[in-house]
C-alpha atoms as a printed R data frame, in Angstrom:
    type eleno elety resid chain resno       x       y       z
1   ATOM     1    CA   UNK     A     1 -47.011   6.478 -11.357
2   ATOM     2    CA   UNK     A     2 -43.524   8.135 -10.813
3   ATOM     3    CA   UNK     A     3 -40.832   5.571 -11.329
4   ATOM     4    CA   UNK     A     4 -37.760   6.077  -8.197
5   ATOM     5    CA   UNK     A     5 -35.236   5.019 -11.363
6   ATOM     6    CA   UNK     A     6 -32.346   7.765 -11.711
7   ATOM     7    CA   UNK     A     7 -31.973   8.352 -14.832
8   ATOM     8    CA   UNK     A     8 -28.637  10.159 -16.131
9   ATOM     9    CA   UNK     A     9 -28.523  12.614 -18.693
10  ATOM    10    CA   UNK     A    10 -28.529  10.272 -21.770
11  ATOM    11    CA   UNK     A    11 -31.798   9.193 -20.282
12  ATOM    12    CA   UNK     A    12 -30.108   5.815 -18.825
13  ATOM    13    CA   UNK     A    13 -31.316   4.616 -15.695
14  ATOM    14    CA   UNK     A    14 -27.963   5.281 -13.343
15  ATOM    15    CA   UNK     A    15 -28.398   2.456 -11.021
16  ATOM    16    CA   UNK     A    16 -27.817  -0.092 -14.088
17  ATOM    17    CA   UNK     A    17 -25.439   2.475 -16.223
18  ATOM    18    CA   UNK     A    18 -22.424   0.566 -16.092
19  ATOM    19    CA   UNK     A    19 -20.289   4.123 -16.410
20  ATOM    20    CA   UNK     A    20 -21.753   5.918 -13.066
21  ATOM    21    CA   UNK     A    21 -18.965   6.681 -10.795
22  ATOM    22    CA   UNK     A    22 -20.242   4.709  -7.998
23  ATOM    23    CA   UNK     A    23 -20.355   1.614 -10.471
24  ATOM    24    CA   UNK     A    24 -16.250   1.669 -10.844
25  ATOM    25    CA   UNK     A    25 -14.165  -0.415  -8.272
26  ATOM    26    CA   UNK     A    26 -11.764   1.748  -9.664
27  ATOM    27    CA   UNK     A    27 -13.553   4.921  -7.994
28  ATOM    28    CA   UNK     A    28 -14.128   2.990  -4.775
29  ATOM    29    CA   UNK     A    29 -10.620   1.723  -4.130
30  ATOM    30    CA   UNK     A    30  -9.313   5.292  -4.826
31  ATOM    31    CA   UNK     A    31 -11.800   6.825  -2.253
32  ATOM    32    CA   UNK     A    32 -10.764   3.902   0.231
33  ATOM    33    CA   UNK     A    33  -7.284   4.105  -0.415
34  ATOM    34    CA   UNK     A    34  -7.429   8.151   0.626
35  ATOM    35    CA   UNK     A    35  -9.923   7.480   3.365
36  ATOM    36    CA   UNK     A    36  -8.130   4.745   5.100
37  ATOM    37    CA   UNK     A    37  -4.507   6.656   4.401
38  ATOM    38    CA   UNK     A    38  -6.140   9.606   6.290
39  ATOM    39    CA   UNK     A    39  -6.840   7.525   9.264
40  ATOM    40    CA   UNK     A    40  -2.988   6.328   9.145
41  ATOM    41    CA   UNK     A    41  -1.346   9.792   8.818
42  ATOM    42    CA   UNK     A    42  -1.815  10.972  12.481
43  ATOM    43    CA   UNK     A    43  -1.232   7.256  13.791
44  ATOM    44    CA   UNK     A    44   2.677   7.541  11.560
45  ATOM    45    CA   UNK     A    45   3.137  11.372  12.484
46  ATOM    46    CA   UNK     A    46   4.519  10.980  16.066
47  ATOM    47    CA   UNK     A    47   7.032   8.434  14.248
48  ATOM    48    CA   UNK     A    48   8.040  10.659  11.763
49  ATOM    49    CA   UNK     A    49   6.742   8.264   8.672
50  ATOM    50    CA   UNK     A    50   4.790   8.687   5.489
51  ATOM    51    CA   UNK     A    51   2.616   5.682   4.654
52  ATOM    52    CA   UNK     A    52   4.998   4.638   1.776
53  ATOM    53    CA   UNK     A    53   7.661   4.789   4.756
54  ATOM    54    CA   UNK     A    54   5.866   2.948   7.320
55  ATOM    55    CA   UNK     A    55   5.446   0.391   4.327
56  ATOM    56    CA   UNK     A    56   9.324   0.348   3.609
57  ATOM    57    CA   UNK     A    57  10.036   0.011   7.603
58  ATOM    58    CA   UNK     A    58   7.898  -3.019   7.723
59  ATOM    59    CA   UNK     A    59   9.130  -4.605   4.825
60  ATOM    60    CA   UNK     A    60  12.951  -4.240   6.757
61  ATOM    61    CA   UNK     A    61  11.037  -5.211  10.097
62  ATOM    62    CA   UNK     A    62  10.228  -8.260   8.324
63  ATOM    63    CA   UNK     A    63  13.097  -9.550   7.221
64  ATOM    64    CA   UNK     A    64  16.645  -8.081   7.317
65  ATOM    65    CA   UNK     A    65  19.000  -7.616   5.725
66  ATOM    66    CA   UNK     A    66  17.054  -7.350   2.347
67  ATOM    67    CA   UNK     A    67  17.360  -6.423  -0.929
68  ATOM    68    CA   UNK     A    68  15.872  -3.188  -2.463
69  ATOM    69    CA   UNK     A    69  14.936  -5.304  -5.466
70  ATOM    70    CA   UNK     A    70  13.249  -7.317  -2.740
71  ATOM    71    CA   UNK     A    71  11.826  -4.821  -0.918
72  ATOM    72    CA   UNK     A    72  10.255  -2.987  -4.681
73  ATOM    73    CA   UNK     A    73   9.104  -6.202  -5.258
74  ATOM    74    CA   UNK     A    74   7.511  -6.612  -2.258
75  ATOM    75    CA   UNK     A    75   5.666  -3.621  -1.847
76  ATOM    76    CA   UNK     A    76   5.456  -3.258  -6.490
77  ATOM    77    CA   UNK     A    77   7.049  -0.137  -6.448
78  ATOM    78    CA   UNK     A    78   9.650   0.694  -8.547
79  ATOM    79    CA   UNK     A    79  13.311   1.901  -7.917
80  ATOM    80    CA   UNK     A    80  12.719   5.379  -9.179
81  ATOM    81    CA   UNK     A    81  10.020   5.801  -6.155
82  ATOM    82    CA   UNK     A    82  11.891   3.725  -3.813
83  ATOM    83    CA   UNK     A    83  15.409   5.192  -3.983
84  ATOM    84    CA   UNK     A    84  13.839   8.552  -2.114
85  ATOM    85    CA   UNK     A    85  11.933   6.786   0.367
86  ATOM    86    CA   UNK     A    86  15.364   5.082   1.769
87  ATOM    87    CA   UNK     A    87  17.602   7.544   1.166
88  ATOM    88    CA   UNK     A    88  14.902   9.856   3.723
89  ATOM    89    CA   UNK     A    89  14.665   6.648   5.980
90  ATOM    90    CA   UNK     A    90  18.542   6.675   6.376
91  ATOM    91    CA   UNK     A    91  18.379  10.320   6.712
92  ATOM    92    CA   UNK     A    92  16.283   9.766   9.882
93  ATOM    93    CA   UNK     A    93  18.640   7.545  11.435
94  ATOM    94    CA   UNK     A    94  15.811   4.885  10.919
95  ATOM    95    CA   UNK     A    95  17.516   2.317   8.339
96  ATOM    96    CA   UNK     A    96  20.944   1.769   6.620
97  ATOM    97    CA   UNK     A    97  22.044   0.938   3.149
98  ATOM    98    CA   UNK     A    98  24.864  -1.207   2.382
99  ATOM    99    CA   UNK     A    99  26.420  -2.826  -0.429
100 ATOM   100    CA   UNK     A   100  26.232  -6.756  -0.215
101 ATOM   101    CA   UNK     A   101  29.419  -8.524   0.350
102 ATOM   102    CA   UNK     A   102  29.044 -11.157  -2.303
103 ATOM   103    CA   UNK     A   103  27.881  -9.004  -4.906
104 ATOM   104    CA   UNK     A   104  28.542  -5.250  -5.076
105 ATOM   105    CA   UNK     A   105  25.637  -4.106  -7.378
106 ATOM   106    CA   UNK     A   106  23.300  -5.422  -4.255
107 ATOM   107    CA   UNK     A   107  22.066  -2.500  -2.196
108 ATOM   108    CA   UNK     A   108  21.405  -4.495   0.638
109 ATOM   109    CA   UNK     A   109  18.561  -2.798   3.724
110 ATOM   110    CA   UNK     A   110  18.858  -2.711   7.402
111 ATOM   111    CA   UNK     A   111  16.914  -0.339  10.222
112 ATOM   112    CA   UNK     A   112  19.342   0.588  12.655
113 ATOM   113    CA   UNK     A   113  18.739   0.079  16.287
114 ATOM   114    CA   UNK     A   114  16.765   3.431  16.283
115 ATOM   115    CA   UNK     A   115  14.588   1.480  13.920
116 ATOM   116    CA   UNK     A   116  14.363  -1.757  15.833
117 ATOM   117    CA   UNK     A   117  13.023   1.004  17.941
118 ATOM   118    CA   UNK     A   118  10.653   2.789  16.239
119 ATOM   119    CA   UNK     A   119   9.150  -0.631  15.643
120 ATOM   120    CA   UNK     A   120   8.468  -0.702  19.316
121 ATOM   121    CA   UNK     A   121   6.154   2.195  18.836
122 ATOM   122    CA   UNK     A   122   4.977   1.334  15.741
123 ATOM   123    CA   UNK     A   123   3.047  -1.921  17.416
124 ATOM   124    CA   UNK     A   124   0.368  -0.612  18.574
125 ATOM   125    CA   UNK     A   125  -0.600   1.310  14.705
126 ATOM   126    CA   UNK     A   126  -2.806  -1.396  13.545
127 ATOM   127    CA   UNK     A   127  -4.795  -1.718  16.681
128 ATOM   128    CA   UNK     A   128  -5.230   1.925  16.278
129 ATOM   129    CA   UNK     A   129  -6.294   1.741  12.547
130 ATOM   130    CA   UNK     A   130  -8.805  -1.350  13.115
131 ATOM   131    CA   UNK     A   131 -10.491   0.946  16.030
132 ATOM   132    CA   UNK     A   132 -10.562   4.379  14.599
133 ATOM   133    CA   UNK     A   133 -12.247   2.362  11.350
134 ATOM   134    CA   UNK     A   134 -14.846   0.970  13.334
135 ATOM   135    CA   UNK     A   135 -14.701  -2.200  11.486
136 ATOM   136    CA   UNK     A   136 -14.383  -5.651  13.026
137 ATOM   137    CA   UNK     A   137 -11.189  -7.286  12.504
138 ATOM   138    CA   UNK     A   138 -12.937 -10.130  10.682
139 ATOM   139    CA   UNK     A   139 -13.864  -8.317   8.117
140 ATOM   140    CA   UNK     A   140 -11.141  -6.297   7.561
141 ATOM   141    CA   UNK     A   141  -8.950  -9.658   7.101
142 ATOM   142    CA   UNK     A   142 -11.406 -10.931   4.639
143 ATOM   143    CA   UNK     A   143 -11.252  -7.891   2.766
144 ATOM   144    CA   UNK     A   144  -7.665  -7.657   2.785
145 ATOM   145    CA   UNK     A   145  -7.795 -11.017   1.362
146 ATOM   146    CA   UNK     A   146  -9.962 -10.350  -1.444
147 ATOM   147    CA   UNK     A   147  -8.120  -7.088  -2.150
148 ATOM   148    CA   UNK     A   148  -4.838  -9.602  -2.541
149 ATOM   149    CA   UNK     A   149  -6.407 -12.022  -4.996
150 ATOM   150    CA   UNK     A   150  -7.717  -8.653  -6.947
151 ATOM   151    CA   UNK     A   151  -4.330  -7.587  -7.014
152 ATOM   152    CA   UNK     A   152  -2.973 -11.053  -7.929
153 ATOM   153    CA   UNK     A   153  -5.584 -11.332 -10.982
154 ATOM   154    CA   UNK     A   154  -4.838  -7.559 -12.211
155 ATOM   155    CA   UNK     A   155  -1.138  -8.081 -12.291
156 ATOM   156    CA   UNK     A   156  -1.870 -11.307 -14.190
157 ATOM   157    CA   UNK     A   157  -4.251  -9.322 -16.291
158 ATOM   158    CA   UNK     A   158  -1.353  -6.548 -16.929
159 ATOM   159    CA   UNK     A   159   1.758  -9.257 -17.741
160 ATOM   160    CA   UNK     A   160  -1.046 -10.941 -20.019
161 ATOM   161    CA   UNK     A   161  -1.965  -7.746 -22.035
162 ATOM   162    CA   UNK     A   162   1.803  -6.999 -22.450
163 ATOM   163    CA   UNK     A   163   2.860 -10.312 -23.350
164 ATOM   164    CA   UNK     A   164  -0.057 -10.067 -26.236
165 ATOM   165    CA   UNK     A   165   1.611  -9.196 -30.121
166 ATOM   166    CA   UNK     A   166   5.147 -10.678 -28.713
């Protein structure tokens, strides 16, 4: 009898191998990530926006004035990859950058009514995204839920395995 078993080239069957590619979260986030970024970029081209720019606008959207340490916090990026992102934001007329009254050293972030706009277009993006995916909104929520507590426990995980030989 012929056994259906894959079986890789170390003669391990490759539905248990714990090293096949389609084993690693890591592989299938990546693949997501690019697949569901794909389905964004046409949605954000009529607004002139990257992803990591529609992710900066609603991060001002949300609450403004704010920080840039807020805002890198917010979406974990760091100042070295945020810095461009508003400086090409401002460029477009779509946020400003201001230093905080109280405290000079705060870079403080505000879209401009051009942005206030844009957000008036940008509405109907996650209707568009939840259609063109073809997935029920249900269970994109719960995934988006479970991809948050992921997150949570792998930055956890990282600020443990730093903290480890202080």
């Amino acid at each position: 009898m012929v056994s259906s078993d894959r079986v890789n080239s170390d003669g391990v069957n490759a539905d248990t191998d714990p090293l096949t590619i389609e084993r690693q979260v890591c592989f299938a986030l990546a693949v997501a990530n690019r697949s569901v970024l794909g389905v964004y970029r046409p949605l954000l081209e009529p607004l002139n926006l990257t992803h990591p720019q529609y992710l900066v606008m609603l991060a001002a959207w949300e609450s403004s004035p704010r920080s840039v340490k807020d805002i890198a916090e917010t979406l974990q990026l760091d100042s070295a990859s945020l810095s461009p992102l508003l400086k090409r934001l401002e460029s477009l007329g779509y946020l400003t950058r201001t230093r905080a009254p109280h405290d000079e050293r705060v870079l403080l972030i505000e879209p401009t009514a051009t942005g206030w706009e844009l957000r008036q277009s940008a509405l109907r993006i996650p209707e568009q995204v939840v259609e063109r995916l073809g997935v029920p909104l249900a269970e994109l929520e719960e995934l988006r839920a479970m991809l948050q507590r992921i997150n949570q426990q792998a930055l956890s995980a990282r600020a443990r395995s730093s903290s480890v030989g202080v």
